[in-house]
PASEBA-1860 file (N, C-alpha, C; in nm, 3 decimals):
! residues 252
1> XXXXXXXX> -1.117/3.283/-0.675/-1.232/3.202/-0.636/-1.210/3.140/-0.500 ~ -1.317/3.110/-0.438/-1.289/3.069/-0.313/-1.290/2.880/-0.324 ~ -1.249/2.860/-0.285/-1.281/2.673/-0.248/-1.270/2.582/-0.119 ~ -1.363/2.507/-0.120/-1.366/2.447/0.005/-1.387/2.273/-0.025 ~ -1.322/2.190/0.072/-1.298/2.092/0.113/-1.176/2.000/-0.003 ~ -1.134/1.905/0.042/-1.035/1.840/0.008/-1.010/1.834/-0.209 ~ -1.135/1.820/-0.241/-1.152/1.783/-0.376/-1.171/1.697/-0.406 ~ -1.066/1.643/-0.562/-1.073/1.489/-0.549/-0.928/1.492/-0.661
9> XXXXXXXX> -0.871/1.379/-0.616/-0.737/1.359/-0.719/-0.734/1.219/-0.736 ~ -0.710/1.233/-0.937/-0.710/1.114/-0.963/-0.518/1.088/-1.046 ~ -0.484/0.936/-1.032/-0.362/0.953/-1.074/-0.372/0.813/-1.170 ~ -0.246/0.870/-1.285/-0.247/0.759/-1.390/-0.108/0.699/-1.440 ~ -0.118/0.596/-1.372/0.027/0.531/-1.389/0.077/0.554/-1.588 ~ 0.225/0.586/-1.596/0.239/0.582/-1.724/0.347/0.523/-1.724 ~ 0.442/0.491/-1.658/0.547/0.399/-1.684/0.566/0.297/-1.578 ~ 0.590/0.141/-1.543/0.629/0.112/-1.463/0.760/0.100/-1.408
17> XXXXXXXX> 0.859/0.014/-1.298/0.972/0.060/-1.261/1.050/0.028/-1.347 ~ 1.027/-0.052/-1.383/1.151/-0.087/-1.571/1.174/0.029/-1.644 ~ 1.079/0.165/-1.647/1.088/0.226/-1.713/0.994/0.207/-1.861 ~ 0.903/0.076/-1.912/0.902/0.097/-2.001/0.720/0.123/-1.943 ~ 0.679/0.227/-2.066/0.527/0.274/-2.098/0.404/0.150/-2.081 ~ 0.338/0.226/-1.994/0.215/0.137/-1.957/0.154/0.167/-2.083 ~ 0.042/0.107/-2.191/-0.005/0.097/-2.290/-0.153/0.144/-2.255 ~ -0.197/0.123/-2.180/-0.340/0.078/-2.097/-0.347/0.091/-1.982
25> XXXXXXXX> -0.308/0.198/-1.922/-0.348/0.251/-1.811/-0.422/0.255/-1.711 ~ -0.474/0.208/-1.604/-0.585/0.233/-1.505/-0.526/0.352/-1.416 ~ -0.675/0.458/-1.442/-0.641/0.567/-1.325/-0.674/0.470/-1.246 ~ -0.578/0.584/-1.109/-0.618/0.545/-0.958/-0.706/0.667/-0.924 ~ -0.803/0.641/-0.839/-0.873/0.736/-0.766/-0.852/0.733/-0.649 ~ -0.809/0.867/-0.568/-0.779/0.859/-0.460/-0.934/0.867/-0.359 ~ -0.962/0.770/-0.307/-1.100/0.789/-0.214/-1.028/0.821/-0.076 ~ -1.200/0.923/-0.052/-1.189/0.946/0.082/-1.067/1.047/0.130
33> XXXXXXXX> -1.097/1.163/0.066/-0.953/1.258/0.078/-0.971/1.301/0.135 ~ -0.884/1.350/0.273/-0.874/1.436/0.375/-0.797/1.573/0.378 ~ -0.684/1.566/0.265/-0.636/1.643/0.248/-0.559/1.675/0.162 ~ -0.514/1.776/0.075/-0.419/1.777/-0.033/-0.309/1.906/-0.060 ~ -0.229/1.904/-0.060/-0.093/2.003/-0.050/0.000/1.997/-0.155 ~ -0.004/2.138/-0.273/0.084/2.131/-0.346/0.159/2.255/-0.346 ~ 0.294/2.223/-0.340/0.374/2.361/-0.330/0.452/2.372/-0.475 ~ 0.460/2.489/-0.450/0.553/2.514/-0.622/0.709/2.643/-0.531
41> XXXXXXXX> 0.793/2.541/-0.555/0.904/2.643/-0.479/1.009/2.678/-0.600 ~ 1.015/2.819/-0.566/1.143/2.837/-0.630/1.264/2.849/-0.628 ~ 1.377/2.818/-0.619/1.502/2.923/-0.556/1.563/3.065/-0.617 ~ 1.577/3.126/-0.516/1.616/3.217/-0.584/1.746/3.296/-0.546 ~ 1.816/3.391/-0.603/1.952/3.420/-0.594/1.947/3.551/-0.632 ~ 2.049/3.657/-0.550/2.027/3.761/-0.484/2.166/3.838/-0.525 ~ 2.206/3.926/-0.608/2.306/4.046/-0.671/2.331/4.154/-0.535 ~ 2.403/4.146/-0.427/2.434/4.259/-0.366/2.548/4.377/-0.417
49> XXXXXXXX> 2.532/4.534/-0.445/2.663/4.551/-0.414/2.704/4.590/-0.309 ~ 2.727/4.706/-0.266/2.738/4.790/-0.150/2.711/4.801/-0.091 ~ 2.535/4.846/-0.108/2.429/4.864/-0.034/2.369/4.714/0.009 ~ 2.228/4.760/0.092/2.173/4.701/0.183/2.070/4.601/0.092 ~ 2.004/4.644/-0.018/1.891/4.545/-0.076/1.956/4.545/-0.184 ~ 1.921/4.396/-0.234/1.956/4.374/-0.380/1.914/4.426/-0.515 ~ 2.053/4.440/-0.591/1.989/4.482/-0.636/1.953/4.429/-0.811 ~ 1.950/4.254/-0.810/1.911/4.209/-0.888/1.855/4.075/-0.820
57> XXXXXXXX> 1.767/4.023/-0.855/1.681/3.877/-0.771/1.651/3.789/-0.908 ~ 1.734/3.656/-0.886/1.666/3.612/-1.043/1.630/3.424/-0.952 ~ 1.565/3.420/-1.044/1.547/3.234/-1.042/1.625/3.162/-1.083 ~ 1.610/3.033/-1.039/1.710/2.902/-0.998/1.627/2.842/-1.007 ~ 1.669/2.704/-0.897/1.597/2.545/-0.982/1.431/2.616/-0.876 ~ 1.338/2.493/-0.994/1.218/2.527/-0.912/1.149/2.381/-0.872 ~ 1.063/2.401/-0.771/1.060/2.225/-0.781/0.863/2.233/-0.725 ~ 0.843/2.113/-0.798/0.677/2.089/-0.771/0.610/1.981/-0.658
65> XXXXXXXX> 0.624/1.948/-0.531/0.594/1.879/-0.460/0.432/1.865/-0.431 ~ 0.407/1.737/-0.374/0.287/1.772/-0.346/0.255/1.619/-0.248 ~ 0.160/1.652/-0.148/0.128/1.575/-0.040/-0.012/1.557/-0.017 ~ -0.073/1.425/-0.033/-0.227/1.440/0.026/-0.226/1.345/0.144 ~ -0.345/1.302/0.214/-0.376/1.205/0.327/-0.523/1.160/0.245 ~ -0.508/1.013/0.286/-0.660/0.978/0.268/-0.734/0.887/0.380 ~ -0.811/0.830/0.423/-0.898/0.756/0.471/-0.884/0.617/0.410 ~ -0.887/0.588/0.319/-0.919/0.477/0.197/-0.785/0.416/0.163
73> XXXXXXXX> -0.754/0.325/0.173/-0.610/0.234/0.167/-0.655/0.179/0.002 ~ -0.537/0.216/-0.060/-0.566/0.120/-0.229/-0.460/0.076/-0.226 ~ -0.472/-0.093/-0.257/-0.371/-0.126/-0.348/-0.242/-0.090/-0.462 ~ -0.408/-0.033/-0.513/-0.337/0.015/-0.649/-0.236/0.120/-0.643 ~ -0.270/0.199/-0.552/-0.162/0.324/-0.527/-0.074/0.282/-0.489 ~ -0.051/0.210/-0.397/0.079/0.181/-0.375/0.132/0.068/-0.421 ~ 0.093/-0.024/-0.499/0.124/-0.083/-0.599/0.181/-0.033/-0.744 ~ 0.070/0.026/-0.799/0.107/0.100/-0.966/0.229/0.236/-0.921
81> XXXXXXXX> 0.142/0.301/-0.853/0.257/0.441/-0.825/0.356/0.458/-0.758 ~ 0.407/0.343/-0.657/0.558/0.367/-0.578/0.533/0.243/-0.609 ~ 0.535/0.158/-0.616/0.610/0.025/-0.670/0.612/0.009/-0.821 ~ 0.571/0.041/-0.905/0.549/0.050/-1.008/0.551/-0.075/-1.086 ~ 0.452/-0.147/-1.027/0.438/-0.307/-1.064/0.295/-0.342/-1.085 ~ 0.238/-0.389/-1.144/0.142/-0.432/-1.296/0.024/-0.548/-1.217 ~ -0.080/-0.553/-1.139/-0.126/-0.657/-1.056/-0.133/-0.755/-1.097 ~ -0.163/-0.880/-1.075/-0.198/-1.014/-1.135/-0.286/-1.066/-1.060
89> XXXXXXXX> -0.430/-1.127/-1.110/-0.545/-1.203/-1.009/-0.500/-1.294/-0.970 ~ -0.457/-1.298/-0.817/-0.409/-1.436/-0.793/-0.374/-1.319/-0.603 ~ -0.411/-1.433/-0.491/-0.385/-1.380/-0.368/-0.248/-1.453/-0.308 ~ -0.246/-1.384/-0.217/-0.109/-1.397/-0.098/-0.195/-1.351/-0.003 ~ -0.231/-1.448/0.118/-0.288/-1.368/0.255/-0.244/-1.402/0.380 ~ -0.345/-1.444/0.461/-0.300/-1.530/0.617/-0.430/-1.520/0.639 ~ -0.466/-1.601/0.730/-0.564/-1.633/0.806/-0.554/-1.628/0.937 ~ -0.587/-1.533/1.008/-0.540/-1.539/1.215/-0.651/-1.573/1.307
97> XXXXXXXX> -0.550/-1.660/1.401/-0.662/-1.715/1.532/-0.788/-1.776/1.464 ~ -0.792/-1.856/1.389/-0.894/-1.955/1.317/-0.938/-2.018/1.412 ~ -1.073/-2.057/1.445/-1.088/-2.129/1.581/-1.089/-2.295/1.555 ~ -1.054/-2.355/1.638/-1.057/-2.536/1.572/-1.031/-2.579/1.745 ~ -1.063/-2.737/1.723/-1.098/-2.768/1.865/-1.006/-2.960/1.853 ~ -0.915/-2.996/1.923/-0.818/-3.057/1.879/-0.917/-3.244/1.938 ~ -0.958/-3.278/1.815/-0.991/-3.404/1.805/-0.953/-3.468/1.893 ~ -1.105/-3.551/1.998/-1.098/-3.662/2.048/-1.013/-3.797/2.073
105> XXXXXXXX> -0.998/-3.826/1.961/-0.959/-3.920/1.935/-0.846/-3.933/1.819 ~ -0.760/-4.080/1.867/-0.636/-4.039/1.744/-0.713/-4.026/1.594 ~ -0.626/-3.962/1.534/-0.455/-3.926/1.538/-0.451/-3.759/1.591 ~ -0.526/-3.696/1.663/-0.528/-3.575/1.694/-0.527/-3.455/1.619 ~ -0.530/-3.490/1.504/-0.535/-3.372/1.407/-0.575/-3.279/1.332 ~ -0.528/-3.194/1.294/-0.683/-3.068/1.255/-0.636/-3.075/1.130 ~ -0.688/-3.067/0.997/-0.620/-3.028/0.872/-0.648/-2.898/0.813 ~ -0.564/-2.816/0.807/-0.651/-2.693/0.719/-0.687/-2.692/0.567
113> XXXXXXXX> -0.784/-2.583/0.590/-0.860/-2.567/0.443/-0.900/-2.445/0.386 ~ -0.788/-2.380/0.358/-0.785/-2.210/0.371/-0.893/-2.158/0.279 ~ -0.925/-2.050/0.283/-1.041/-1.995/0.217/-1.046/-2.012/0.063 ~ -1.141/-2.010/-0.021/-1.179/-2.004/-0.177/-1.021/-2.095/-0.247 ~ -1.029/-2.232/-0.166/-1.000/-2.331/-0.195/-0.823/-2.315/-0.230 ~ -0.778/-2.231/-0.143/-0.658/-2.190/-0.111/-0.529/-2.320/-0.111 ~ -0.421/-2.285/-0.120/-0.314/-2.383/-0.093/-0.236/-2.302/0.071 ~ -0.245/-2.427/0.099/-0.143/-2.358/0.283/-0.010/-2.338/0.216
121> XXXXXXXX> 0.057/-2.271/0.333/0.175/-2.194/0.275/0.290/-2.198/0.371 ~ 0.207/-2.161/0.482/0.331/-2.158/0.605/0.268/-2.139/0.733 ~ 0.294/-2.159/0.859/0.256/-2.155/0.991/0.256/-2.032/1.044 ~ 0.193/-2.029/1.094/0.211/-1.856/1.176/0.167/-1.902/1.327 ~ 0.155/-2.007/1.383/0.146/-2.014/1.536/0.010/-2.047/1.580 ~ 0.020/-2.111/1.677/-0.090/-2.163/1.744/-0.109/-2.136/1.879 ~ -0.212/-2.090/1.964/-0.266/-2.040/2.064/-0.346/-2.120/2.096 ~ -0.348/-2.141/2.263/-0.433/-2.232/2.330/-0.587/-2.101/2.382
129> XXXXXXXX> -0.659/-2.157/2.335/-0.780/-2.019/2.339/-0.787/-2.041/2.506 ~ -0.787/-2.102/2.579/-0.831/-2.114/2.713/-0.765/-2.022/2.763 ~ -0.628/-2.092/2.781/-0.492/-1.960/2.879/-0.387/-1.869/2.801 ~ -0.447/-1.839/2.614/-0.387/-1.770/2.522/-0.235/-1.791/2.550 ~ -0.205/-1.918/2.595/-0.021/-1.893/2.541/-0.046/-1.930/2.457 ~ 0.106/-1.935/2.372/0.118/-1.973/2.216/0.207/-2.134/2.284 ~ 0.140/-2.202/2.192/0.190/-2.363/2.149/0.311/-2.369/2.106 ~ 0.419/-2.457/2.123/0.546/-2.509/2.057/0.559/-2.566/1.943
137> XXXXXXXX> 0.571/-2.579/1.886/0.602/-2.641/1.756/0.702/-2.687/1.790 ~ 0.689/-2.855/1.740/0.821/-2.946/1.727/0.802/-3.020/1.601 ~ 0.911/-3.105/1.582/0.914/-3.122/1.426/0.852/-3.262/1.423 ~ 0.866/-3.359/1.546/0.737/-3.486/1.535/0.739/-3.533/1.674 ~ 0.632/-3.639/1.694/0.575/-3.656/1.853/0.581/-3.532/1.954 ~ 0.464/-3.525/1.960/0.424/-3.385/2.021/0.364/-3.399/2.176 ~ 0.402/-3.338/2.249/0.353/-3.380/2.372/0.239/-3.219/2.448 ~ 0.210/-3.270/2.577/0.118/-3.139/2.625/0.180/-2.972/2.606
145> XXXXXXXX> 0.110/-2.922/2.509/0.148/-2.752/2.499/0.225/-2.781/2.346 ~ 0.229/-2.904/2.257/0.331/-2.872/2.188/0.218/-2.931/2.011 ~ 0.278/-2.891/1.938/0.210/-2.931/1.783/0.269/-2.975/1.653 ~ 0.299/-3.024/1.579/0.384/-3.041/1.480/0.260/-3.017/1.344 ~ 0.333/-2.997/1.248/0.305/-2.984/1.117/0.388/-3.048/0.989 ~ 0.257/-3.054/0.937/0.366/-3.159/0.789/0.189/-3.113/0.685 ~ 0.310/-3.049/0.569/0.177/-3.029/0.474/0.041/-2.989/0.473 ~ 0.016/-2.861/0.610/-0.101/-2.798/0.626/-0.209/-2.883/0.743
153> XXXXXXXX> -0.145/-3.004/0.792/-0.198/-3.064/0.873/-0.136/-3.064/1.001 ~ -0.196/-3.014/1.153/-0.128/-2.979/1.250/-0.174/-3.121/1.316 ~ -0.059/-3.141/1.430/-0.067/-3.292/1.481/-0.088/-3.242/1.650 ~ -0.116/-3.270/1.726/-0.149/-3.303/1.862/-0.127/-3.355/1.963 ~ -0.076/-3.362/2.076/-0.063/-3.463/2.176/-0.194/-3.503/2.200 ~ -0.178/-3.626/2.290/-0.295/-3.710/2.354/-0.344/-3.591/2.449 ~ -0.258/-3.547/2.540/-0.357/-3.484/2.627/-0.384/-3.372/2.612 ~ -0.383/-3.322/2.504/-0.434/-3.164/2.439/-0.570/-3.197/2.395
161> XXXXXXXX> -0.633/-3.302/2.384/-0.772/-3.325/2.319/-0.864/-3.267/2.407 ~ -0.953/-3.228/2.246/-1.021/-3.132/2.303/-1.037/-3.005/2.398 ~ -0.934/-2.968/2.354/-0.892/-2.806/2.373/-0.916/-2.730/2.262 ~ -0.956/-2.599/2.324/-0.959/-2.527/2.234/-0.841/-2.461/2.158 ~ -0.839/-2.413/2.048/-0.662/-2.387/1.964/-0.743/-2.252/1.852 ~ -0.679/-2.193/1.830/-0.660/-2.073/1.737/-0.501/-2.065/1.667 ~ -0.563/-2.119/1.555/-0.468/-2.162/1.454/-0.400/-1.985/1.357 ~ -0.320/-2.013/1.329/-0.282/-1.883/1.214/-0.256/-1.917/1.122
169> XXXXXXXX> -0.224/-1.921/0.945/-0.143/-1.945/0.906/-0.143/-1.873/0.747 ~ -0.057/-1.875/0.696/-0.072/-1.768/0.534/-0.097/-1.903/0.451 ~ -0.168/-1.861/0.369/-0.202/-1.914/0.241/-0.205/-1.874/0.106 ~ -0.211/-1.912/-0.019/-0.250/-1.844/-0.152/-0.288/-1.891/-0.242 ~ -0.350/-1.864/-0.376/-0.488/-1.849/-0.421/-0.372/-1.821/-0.591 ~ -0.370/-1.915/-0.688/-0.273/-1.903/-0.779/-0.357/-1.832/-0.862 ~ -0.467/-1.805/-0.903/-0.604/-1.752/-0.975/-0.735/-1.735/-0.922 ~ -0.746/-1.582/-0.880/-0.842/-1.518/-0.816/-0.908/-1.432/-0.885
177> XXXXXXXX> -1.006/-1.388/-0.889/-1.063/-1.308/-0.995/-1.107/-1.128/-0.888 ~ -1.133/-1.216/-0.804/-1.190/-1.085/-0.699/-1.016/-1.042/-0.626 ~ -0.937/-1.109/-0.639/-0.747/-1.053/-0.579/-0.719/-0.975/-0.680 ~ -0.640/-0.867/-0.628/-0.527/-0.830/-0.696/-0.381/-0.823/-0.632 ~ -0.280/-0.837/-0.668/-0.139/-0.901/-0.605/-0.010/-0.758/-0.692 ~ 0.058/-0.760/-0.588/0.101/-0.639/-0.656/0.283/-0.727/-0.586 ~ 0.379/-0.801/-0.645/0.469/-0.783/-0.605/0.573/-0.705/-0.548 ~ 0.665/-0.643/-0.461/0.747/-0.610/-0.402/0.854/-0.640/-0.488
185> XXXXXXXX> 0.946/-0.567/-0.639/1.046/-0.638/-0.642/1.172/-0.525/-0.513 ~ 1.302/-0.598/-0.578/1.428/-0.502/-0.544/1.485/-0.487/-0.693 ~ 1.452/-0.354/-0.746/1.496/-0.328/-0.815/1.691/-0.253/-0.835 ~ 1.728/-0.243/-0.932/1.830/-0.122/-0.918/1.848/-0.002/-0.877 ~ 1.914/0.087/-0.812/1.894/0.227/-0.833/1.838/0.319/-0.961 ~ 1.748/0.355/-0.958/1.760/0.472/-1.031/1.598/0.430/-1.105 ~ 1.547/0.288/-1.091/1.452/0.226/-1.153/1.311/0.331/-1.077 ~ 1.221/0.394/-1.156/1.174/0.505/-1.107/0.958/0.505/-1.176
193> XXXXXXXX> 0.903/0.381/-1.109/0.807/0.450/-1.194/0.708/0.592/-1.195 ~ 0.639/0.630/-1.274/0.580/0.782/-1.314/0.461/0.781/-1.344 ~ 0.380/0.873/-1.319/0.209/0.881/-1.297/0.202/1.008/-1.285 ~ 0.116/1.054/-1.403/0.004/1.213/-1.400/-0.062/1.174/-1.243 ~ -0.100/1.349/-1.216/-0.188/1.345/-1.113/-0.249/1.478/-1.148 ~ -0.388/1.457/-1.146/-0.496/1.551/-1.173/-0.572/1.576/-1.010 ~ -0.573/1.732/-0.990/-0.644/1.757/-0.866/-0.753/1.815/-0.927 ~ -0.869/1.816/-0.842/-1.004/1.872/-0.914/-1.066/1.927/-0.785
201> XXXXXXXX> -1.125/2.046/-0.842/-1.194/2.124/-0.643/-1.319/2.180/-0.732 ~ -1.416/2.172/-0.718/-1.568/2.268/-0.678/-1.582/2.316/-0.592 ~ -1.661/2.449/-0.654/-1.737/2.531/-0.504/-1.802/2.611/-0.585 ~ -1.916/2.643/-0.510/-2.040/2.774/-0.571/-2.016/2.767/-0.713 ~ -2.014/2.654/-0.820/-2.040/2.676/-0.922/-1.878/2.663/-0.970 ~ -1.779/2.733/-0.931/-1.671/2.785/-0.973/-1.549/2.617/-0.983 ~ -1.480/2.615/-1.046/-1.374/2.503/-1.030/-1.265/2.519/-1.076 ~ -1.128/2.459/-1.022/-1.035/2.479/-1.010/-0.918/2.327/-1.036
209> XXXXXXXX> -0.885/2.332/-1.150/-0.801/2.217/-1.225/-0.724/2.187/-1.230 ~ -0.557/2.150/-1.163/-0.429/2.137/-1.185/-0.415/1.979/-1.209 ~ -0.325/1.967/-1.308/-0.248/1.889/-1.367/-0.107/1.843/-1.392 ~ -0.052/1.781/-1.277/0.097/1.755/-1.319/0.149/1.610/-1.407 ~ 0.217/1.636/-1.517/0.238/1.520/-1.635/0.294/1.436/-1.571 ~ 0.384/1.438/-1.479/0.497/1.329/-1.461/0.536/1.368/-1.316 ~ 0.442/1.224/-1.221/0.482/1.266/-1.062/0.586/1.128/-1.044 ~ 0.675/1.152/-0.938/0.739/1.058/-0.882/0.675/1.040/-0.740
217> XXXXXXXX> 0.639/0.916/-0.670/0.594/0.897/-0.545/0.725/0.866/-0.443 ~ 0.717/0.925/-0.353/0.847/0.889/-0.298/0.812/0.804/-0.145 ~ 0.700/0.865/-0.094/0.636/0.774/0.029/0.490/0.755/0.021 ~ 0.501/0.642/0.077/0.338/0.585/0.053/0.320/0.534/0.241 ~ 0.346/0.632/0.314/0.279/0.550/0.495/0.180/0.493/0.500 ~ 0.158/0.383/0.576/0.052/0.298/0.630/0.049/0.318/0.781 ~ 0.010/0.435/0.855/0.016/0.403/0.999/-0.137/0.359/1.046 ~ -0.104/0.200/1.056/-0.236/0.181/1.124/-0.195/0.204/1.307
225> XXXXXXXX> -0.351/0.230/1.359/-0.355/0.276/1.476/-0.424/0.231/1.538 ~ -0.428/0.226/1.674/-0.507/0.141/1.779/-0.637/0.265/1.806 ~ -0.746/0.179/1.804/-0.895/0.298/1.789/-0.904/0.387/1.725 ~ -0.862/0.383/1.608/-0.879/0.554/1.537/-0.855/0.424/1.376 ~ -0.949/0.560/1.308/-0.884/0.462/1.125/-0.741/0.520/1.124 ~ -0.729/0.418/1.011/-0.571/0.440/0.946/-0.582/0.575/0.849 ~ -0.441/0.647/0.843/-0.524/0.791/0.725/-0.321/0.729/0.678 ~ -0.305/0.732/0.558/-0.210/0.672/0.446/-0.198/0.849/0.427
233> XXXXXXXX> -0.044/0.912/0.410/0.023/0.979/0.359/0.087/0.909/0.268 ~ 0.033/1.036/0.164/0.119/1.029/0.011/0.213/1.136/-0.001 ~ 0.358/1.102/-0.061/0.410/1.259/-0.085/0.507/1.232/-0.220 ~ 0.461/1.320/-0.289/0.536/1.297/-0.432/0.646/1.423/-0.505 ~ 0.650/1.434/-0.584/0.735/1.545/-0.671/0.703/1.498/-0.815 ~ 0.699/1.637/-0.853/0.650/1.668/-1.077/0.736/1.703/-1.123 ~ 0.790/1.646/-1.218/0.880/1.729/-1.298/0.829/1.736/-1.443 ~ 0.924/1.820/-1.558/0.867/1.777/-1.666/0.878/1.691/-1.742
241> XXXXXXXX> 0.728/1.654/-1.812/0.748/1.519/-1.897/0.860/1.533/-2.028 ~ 0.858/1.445/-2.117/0.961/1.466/-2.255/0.916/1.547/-2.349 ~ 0.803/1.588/-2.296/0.762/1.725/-2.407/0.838/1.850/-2.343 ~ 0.853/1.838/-2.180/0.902/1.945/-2.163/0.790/2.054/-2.094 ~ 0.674/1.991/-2.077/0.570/2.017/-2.037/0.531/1.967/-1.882 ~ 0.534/2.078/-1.752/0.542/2.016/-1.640/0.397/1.969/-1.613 ~ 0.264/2.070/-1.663/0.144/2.057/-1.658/0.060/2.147/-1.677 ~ -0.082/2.191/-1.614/-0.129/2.334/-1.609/-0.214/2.323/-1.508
249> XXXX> -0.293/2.474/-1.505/-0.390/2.473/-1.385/-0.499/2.556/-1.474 ~ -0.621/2.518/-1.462/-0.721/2.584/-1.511/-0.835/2.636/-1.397 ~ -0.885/2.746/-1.413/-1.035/2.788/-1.331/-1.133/2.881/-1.399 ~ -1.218/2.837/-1.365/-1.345/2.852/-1.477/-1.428/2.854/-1.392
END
C-alpha cells in the first residue's frame, strides 16, 4: 500500500520510574507530527569456509528503535515517558520583564502579586526599561542603580523614583486546576519508565497499524530557536513486554 504524510502516534505510559504499574493510564497524543522513523535492525553473522560467499547467514540480537519530530511541545511526554513521573495540579513558573514604575514617594516600593494569586519565590533581576541595564541588588539601603528585596517586596533608592523597571521573578501556585507539574527527580541507575506506542497512517482508504508494547524514551530535545518554531525530537527503543510479546503491525 502506498502512504502519505506523517500519521499520527499515540503513547501510553505503563510504568513509572519506580518501576511500579500505572493503574490508569493517560495516553499521550503526539500533536502536530512532522515526522516518524521506525527501524527494525537485525544483526547478523556470517559461516565462511574457503571460499568467497558464505556459506551460512543466521541472526543475532535484533533491536526496535524508533524516532519522530513534532511541532507541539507536551508536558506530558516528557513528563510521563522520559521522566516517568505522575503530574500534580499545582504550578512552578516565572514571570519576565513585568513592567512597574518605582513610586514617587517613600518608601519606594513595588510589591509583587504574581499571577492567579501566586506565592513569590525568588528574584530573577531587575532592568531599568530606559537604558536596559540590569539593577544591583543589595541586601538593605539601596542607592541609584541598586534594589533590595525582603519577602516579594522590592525596595528603591530616592533617586530611582519614577523610573521605569522590568521586574522578573519565579513564583508558584500550590493548587491549580488548569497546571500540570511534572517533577524532575534523580533517580538510581537502572530506574527506567515504559510506554506502548501505537503509530497509525491512512491513505486512499487503505491503513497501516504498528504497535510496540514496551518503549523506552531515551531523548526528549527541546531546541528552541530564534525565528523559526521549536520542532522537539523524540527517540526511543521496544523491546519485549513480560508476555514476551514485542508488538504487531496490521494493514487493511
Amino acid at each position: 500500500m502506498l502512504t502519505f504524510g506523517a500519521g499520527k502516534l499515540i503513547a501510553v505510559p505503563t510504568t513509572d520510574a519506580a518501576g511500579n504499574t500505572i493503574a490508569v493510564p493517560t495516553p499521550v497524543a503526539v500533536a502536530v507530527l512532522q515526522d516518524v522513523t521506525v527501524d527494525i535492525d537485525y544483526e547478523t553473522k556470517t559461516l565462511h569456509g574457503e571460499k568467497q560467499f558464505a556459506v551460512a547467514v543466521a541472526r543475532g540480537k535484533a533491536k526496535i528503535g524508533w524516532k519522530a519530530k513534532t511541532g507541539d511541545f507536551s508536558a506530558a511526554a516528557l513528563g510521563s515517558l522520559l521522566l516517568g513521573s505522575q503530574p500534580t495540579s499545582s504550578r512552578k513558573s516565572a514571570v519576565i520583564d513585568s513592567p512597574y514604575t518605582v513610586p514617587a514617594s517613600t518608601p519606594y516600593t513595588i510589591t509583587i502579586a504574581p499571577p492567579d494569586t501566586g506565592t513569590f519565590v525568588a528574584d530573577l533581576g531587575v532592568i531599568n526599561a530606559l537604558t536596559g541595564l540590569s539593577m544591583t541588588r543589595v541586601s538593605t539601603a539601596p542607592t541609584v542603580g541598586q534594589y533590595s528585596l525582603s519577602g516579594g517586596v522590592y525596595t528603591f533608592a530616592a533617586a530611582d523614583t519614577a523610573k521605569a523597571v522590568l521586574i522578573s521573578y519565579e513564583y508558584s501556585i500550590a493548587s491549580n486546576a488548569t497546571s500540570q507539574l511534572f517533577n524532575i527527580t534523580n533517580n538510581l541507575m537502572g530506574y527506567t519508565p515504559t510506554f506502548s506506542a501505537l503509530f497509525y497512517n491512512e491513505y486512499m482508504g487503505k491503513k497501516l497499524v504498528m504497535k510496540l508494547n514496551a518503549c523506552v524514551m531515551g531523548k526528549h530535545g527541546l531546541p528552541f530557536k530564534n525565528s523559526d518554531f521549536t520542532m522537539i525530537d523524540m527517540d526511543a527503543d521496544a523491546f519485549a513486554d513480560a508476555s514476551g510479546s514485542v508488538g504487531y503491525i496490521c494493514q487493511y
